[in-house]
N, C-alpha and C positions, 0 to 999 in steps of 0.2 A: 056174790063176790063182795066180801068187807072194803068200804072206801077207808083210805089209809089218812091218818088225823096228822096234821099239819100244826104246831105252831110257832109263832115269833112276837120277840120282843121287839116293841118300835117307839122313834123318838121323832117324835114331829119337831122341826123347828121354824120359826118364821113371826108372825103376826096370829100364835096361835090360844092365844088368851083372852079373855073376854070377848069374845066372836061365839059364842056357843057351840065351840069345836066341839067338849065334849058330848054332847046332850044329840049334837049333829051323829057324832063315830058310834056311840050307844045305839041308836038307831038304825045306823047304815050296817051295824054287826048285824043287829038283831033281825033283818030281813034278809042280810044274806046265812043265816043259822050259827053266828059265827060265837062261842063261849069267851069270856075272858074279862076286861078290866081297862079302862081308861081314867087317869089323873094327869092334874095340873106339876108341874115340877116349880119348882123355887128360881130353877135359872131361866124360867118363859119358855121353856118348851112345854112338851104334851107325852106322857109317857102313855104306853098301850100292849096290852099283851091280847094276840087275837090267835082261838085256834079251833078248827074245824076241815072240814075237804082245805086241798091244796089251791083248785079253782076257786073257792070262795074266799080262802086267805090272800090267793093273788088278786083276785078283783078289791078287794077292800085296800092290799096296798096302793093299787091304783087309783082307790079315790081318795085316799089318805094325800097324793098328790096336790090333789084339787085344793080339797079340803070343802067347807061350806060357803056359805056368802059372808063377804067380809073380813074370812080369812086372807092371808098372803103367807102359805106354803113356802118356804126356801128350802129346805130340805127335808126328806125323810130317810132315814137306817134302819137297819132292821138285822135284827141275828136269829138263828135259828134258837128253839127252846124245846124242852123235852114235853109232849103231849102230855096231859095231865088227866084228861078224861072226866072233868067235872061238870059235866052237866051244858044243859046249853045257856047258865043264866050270861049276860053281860052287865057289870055295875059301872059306876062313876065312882071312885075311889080318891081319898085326901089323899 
């Protein structure tokens, strides 16, 4: 049975810049197998596209809540996005 590919677009917002958010979310994808892309935005959020199983996309928006040490999370969104099928890498993107 094919597990069925999940993913979404997300926008962190809070105290999430200069805290090593992304270096932190590149990490927590990449152990839970998860493909995709995190960057800083212009307005201080944290943009992010993460896609893999639907359990490992939910667990990562769960810790997207958290976020790392130092962070202070106030919100995160998220929309769905069309699976794209590229591989499992994860980068840090401008």
């Amino acid at each position: 049975m094919e597990i069925e590919a999940r993913a979404v677009l997300v926008r962190i917002e809070g105290r999430v810049q200069g805290v090593g958010f992304r270096a932190w979310a590149r990490r927590e994808a990449q152990a839970l197998g998860l493909a995709g892309w995190v960057r800083n935005e212009a307005d201080g959020s944290v943009a992010a596209r993460f896609e893999g199983s639907q359990e490992s996309v939910d667990r990562m928006l769960g810790r997207l809540r958290i976020g790392p040490p130092g962070a202070a999370v106030a919100k995160v969104s998220s929309q769905a996005s069309k699976p794209e099928d590229r591989g499992s890498g994860f980068e840090i993107t401008r």
